[in-house]
The first five atom37 places (N, CA, C, CB, O) and aatype in JSON, in Angstrom:
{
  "aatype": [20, 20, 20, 20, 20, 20, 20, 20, 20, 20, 20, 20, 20, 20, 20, 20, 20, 20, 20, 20, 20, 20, 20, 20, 20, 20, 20, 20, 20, 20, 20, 20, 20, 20, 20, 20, 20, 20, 20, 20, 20, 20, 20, 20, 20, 20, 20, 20, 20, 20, 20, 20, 20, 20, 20, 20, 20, 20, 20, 20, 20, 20, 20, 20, 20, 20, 20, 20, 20, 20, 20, 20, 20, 20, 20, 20, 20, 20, 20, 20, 20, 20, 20, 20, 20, 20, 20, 20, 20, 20, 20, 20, 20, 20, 20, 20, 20, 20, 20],
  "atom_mask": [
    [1, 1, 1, 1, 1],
    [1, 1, 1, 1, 1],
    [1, 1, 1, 1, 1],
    [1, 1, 1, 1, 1],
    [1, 1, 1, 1, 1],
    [1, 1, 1, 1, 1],
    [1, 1, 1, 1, 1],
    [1, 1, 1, 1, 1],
    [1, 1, 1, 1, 1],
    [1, 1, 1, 1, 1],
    [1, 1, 1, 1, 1],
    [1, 1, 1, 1, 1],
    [1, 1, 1, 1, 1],
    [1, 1, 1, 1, 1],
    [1, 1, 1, 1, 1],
    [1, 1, 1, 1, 1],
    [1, 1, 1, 1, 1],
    [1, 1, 1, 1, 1],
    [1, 1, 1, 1, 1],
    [1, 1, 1, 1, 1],
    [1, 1, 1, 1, 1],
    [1, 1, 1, 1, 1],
    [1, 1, 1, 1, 1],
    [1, 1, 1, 1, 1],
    [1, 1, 1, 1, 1],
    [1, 1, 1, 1, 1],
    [1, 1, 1, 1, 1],
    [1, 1, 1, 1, 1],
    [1, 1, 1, 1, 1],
    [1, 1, 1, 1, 1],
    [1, 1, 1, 1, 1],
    [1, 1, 1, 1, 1],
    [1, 1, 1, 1, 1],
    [1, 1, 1, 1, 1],
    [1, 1, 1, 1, 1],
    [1, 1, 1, 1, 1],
    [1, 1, 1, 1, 1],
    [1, 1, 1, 1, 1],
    [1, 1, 1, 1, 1],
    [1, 1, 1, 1, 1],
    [1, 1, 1, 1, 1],
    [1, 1, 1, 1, 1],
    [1, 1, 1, 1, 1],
    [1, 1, 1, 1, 1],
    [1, 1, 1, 1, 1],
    [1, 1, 1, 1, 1],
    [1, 1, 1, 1, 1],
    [1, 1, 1, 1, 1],
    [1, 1, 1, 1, 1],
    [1, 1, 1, 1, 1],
    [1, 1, 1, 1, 1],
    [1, 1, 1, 1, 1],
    [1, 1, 1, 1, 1],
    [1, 1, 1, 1, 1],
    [1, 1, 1, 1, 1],
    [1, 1, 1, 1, 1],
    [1, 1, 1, 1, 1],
    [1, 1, 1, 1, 1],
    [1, 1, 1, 1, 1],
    [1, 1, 1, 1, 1],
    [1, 1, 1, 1, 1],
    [1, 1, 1, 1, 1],
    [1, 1, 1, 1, 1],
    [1, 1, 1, 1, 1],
    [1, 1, 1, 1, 1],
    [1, 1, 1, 1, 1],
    [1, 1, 1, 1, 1],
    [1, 1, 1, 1, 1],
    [1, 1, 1, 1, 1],
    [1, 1, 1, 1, 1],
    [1, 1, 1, 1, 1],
    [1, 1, 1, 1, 1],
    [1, 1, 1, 1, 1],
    [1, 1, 1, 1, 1],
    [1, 1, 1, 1, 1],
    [1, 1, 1, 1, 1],
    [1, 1, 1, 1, 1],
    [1, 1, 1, 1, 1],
    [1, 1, 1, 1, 1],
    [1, 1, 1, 1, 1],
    [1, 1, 1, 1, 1],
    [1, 1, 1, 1, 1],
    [1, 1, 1, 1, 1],
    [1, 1, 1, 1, 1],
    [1, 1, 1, 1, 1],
    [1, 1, 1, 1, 1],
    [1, 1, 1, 1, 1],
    [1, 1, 1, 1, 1],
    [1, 1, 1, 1, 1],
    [1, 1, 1, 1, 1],
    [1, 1, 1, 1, 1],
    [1, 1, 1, 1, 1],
    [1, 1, 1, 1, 1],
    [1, 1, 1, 1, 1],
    [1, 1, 1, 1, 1],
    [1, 1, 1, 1, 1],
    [1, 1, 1, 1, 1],
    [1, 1, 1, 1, 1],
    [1, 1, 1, 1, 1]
  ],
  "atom_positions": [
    [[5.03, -1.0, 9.24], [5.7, 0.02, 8.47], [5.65, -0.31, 6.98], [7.14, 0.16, 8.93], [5.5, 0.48, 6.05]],
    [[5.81, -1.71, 6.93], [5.5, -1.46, 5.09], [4.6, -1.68, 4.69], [6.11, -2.1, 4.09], [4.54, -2.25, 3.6]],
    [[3.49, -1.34, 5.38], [1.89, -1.5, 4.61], [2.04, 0.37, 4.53], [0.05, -2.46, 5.94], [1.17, 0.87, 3.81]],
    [[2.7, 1.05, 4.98], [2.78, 2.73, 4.85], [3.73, 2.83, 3.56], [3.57, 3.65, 6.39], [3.7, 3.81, 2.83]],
    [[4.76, 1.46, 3.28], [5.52, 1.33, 1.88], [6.84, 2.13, 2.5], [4.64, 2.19, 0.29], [7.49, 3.02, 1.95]],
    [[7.03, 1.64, 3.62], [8.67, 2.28, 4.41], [9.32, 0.59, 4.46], [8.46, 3.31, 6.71], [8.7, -0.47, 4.35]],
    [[10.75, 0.82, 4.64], [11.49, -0.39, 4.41], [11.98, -0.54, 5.9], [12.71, -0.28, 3.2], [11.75, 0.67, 5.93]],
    [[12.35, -0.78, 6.94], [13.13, -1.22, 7.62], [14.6, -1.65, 7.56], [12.59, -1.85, 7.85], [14.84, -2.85, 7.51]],
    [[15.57, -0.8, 7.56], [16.87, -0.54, 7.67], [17.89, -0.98, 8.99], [16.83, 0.78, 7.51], [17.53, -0.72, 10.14]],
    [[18.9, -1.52, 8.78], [19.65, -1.13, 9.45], [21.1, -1.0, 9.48], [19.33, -1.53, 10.08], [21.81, -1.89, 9.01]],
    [[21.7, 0.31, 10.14], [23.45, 0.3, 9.45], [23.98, -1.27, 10.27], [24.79, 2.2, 10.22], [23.39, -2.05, 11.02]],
    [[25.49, -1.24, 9.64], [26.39, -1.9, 9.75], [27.57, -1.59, 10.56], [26.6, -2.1, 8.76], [28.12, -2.35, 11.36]],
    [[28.05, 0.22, 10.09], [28.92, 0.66, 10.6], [28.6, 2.02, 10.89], [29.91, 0.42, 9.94], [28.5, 2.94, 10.07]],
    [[28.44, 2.08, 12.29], [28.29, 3.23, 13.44], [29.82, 4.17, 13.52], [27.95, 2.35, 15.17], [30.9, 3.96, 14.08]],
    [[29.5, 4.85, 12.99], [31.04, 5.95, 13.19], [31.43, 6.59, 14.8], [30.75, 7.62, 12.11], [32.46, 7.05, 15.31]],
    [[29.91, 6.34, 15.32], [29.71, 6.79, 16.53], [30.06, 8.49, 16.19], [30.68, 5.92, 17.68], [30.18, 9.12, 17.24]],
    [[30.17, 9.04, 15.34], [30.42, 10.44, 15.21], [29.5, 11.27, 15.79], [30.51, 10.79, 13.95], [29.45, 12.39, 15.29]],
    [[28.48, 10.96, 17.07], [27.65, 11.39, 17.71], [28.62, 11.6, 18.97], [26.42, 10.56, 17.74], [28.9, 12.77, 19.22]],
    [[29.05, 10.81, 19.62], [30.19, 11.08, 20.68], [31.62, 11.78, 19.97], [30.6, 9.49, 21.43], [32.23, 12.18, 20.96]],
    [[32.18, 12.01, 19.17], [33.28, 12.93, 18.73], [33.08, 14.06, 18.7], [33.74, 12.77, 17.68], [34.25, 14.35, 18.45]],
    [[32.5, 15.17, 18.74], [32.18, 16.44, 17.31], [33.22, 17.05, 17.99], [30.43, 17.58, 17.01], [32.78, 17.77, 18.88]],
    [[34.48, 17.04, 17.93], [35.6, 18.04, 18.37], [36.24, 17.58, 17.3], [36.39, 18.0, 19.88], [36.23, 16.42, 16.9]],
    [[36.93, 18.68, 16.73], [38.42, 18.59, 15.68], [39.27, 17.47, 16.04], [39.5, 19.98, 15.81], [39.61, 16.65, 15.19]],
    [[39.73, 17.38, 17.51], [40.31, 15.95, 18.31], [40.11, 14.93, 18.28], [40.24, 15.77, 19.29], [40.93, 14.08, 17.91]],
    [[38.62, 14.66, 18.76], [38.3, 13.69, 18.78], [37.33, 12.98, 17.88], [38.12, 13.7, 19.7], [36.8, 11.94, 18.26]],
    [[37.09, 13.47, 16.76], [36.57, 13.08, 14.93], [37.64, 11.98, 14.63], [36.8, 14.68, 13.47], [37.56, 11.22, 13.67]],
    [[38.53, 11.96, 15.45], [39.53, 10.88, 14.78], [39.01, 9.6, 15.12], [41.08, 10.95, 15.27], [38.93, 8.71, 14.27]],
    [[38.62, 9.43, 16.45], [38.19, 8.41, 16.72], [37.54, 7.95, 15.95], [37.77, 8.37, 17.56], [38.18, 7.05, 15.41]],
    [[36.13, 8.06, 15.36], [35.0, 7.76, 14.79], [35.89, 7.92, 12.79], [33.48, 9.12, 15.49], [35.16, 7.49, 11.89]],
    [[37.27, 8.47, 12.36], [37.83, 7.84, 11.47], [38.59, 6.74, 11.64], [38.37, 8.53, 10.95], [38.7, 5.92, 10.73]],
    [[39.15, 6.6, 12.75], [39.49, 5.08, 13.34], [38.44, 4.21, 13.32], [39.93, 5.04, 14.79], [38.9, 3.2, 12.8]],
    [[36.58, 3.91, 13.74], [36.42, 3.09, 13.56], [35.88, 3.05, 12.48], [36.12, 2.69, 14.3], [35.07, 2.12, 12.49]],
    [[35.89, 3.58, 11.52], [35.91, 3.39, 9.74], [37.07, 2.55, 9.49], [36.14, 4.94, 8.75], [36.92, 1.48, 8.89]],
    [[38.2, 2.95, 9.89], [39.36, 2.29, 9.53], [39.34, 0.94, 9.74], [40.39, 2.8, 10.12], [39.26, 0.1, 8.84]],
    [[39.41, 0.71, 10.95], [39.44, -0.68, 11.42], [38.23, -1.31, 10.89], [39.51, -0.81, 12.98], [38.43, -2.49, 10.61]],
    [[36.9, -0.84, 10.63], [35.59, -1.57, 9.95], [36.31, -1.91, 8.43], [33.95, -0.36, 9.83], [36.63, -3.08, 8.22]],
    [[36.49, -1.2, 7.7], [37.55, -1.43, 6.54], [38.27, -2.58, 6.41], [38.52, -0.53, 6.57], [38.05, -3.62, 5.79]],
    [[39.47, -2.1, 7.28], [40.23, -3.53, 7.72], [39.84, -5.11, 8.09], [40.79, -3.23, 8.79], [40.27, -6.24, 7.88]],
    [[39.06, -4.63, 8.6], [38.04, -5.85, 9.21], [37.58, -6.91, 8.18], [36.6, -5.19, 9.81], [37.73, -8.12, 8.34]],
    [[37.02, -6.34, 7.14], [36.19, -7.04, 6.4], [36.85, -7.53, 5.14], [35.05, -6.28, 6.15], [37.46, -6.66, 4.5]],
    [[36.85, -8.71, 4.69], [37.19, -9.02, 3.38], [36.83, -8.45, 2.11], [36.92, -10.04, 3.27], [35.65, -8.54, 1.77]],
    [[37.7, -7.86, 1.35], [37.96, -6.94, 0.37], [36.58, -7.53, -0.82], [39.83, -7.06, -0.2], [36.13, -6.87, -1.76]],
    [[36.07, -9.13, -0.34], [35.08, -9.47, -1.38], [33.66, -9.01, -0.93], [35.1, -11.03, -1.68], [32.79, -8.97, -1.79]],
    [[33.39, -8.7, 0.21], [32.06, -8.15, 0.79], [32.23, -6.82, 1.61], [31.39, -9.26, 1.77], [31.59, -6.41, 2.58]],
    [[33.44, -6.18, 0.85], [33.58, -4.88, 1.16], [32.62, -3.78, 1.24], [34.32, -4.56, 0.48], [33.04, -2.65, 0.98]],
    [[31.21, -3.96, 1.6], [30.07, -3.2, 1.47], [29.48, -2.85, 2.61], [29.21, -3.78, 0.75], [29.16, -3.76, 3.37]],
    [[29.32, -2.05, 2.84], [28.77, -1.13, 4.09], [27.69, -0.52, 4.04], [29.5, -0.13, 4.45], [27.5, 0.09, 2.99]],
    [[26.54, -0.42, 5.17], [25.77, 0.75, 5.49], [26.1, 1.36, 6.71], [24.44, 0.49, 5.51], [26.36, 0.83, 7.79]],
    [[26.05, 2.84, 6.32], [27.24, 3.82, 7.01], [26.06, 4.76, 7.81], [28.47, 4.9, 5.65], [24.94, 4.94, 7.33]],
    [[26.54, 5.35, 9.22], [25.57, 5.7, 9.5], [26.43, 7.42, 10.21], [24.69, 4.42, 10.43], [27.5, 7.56, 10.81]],
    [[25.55, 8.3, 9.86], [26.59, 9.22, 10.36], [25.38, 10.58, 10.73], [28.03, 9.59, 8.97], [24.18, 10.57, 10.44]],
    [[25.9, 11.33, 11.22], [24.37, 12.37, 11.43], [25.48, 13.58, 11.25], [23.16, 12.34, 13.41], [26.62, 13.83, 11.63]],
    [[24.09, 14.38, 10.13], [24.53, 16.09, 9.37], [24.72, 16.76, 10.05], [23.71, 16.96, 8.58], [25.63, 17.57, 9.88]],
    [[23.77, 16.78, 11.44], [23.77, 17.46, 12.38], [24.96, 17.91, 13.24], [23.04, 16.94, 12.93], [24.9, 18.85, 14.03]],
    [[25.97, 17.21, 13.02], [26.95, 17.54, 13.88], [28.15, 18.17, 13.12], [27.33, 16.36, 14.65], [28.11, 17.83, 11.93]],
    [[29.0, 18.82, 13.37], [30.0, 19.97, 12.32], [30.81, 19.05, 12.5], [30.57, 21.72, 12.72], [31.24, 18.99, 11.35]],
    [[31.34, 18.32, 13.02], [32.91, 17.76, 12.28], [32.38, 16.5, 11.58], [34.41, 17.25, 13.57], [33.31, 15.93, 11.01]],
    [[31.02, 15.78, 11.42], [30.87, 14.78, 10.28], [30.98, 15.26, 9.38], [29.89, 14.11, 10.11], [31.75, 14.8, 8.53]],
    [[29.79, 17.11, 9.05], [29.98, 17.63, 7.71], [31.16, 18.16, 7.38], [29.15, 18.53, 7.42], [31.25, 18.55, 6.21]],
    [[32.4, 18.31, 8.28], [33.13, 19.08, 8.01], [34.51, 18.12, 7.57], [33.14, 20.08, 9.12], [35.27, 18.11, 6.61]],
    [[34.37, 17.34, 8.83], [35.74, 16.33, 8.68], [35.25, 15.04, 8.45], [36.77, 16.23, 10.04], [35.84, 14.69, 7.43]],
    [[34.57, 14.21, 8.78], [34.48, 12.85, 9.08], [33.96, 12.61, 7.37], [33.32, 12.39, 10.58], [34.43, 11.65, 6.75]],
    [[33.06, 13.48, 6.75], [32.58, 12.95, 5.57], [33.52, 12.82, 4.64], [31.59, 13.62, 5.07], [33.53, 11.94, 3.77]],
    [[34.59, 13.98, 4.82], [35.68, 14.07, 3.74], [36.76, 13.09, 4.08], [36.31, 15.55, 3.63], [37.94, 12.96, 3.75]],
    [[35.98, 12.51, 4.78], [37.66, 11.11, 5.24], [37.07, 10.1, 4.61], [38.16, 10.42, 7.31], [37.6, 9.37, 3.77]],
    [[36.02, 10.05, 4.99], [35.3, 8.93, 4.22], [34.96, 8.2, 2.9], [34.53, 9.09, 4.4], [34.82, 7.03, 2.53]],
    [[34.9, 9.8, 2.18], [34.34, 9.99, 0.38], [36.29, 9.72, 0.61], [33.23, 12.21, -0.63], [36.21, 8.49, 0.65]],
    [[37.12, 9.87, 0.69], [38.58, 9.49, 0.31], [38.83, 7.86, 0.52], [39.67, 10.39, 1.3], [39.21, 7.07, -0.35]],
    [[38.52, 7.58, 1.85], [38.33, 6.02, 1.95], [37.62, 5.15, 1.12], [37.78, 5.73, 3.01], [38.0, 4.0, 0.89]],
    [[36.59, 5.67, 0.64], [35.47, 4.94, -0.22], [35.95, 4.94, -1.52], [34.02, 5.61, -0.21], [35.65, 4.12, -2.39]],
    [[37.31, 6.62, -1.68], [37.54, 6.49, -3.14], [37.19, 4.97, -4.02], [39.07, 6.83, -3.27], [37.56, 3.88, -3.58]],
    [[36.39, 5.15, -5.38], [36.89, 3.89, -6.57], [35.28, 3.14, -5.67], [39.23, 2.73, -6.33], [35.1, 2.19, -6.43]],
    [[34.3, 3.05, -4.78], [33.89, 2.38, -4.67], [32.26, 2.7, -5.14], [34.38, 2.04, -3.63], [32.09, 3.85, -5.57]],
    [[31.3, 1.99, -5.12], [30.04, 2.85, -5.54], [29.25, 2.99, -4.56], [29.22, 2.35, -6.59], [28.6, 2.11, -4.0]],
    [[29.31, 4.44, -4.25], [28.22, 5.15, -3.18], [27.04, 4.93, -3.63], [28.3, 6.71, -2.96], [26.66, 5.12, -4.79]],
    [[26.39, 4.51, -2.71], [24.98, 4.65, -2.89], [23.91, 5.38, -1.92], [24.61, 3.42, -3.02], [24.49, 5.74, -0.9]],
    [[22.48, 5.73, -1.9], [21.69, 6.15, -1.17], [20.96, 5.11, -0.79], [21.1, 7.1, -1.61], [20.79, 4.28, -1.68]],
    [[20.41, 4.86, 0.36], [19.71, 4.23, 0.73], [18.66, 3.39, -0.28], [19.33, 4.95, 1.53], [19.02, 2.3, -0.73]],
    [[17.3, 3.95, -0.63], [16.8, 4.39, -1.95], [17.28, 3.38, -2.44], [17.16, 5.7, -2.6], [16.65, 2.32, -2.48]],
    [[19.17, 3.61, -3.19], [19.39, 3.05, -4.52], [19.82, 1.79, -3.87], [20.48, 3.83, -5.62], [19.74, 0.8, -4.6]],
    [[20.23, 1.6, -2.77], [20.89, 0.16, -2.33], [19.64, -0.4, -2.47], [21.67, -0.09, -0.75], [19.85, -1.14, -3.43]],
    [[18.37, -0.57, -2.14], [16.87, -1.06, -1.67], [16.61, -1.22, -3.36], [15.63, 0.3, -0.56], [15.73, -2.07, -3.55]],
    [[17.03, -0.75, -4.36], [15.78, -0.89, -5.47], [14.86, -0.03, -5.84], [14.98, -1.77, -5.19], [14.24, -0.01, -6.91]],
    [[14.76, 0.97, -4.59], [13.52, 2.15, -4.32], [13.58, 2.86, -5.95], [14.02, 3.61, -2.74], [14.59, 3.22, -6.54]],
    [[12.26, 2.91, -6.4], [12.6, 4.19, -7.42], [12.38, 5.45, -6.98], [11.84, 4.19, -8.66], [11.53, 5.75, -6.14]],
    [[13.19, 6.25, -7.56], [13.63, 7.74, -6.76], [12.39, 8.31, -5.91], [14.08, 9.07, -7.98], [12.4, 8.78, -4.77]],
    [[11.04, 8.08, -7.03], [10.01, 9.26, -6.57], [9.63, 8.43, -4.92], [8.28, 9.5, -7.96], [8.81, 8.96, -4.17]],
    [[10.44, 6.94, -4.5], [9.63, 6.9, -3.4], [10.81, 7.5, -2.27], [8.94, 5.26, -3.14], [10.61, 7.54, -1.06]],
    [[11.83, 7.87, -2.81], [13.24, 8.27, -1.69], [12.47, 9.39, -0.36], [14.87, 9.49, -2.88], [12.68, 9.37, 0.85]],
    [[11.69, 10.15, -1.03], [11.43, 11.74, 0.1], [10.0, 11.55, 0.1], [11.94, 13.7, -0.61], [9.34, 11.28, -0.91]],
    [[9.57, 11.69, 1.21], [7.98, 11.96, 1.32], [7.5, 13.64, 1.61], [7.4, 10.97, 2.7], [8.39, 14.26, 2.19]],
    [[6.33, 14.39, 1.33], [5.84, 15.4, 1.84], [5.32, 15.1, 2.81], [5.18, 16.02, 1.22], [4.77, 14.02, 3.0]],
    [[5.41, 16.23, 3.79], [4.05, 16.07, 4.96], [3.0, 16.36, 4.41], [3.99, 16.97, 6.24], [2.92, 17.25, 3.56]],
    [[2.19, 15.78, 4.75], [0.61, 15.65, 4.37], [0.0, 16.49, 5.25], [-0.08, 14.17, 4.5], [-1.06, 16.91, 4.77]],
    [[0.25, 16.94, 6.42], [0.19, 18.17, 7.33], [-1.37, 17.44, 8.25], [-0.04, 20.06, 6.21], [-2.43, 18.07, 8.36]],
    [[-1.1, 15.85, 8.87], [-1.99, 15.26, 9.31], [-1.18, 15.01, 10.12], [-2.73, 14.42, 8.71], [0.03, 15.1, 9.87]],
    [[-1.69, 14.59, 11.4], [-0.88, 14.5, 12.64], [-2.02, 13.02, 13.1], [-0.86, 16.29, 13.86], [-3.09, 12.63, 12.64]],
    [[-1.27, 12.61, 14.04], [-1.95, 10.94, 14.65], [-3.02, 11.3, 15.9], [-0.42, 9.68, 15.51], [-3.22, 12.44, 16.34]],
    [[-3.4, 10.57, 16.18], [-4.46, 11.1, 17.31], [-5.67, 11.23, 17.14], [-4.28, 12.23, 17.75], [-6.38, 11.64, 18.06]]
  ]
}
C-alpha cells in the first residue's frame, strides 16, 4: 500500500456506532466515548475516532456529543494527524479497474 503512497491506519476508539443507530441506543456508543475519555490520562488525551456517516444517529446525535466532548481540543483529519499535505487527502478515480 505505500508504494500506491496510502498510509496504513488504525483507530483507537471504536464508538461501535455501527451496532446503535436508534435514538436509544446512540447512548451506548456515547458511553463508550465517555469511559475511553475517562480512561486515559489527561497527558495523552489523543484519540483516533472511528465512526461511519452512513448511519443517522452518528450524523445526527453521536457527532454532536462528541464535537461537545472534544470541546477546547484540536480536531484533526486524518491527512493532518499523518503530515499528509492536503492535495494527497482525496484521490480521483482514474476509471481503471484491476484485472
Amino acid at each position: 500500500m505505500a508504494a500506491l503512497g496510502y498510509s496504513i491506519i488504525y483507530f483507537d476508539l471504536d464508538t461501535a456506532d455501527y451496532l446503535h443507530d436508534s435514538p436509544t441506543e446512540i447512548q451506548q456508543s456515547k458511553d463508550i466515548v465517555e469511559q475511553s475519555v475517562a480512561a486515559k490520562p489527561s497527558a495523552e488525551d489523543n484519540f483516533l475516532v472511528i465512526g461511519h456517516d452512513i448511519h443517522q444517529q452518528t450524523v445526527y446525535n453521536l457527532t454532536e456529543y462528541m464535537l461537545q466532548k472534544f470541546r477546547g481540543k484540536n480536531l484533526v483529519s486524518v491527512g493532518e494527524c499523518l503530515g499528509d499535505p492536503k492535495e494527497n487527502w482525496y484521490r480521483t478515480d482514474s476509471g481503471t479497474t484491476l484485472g
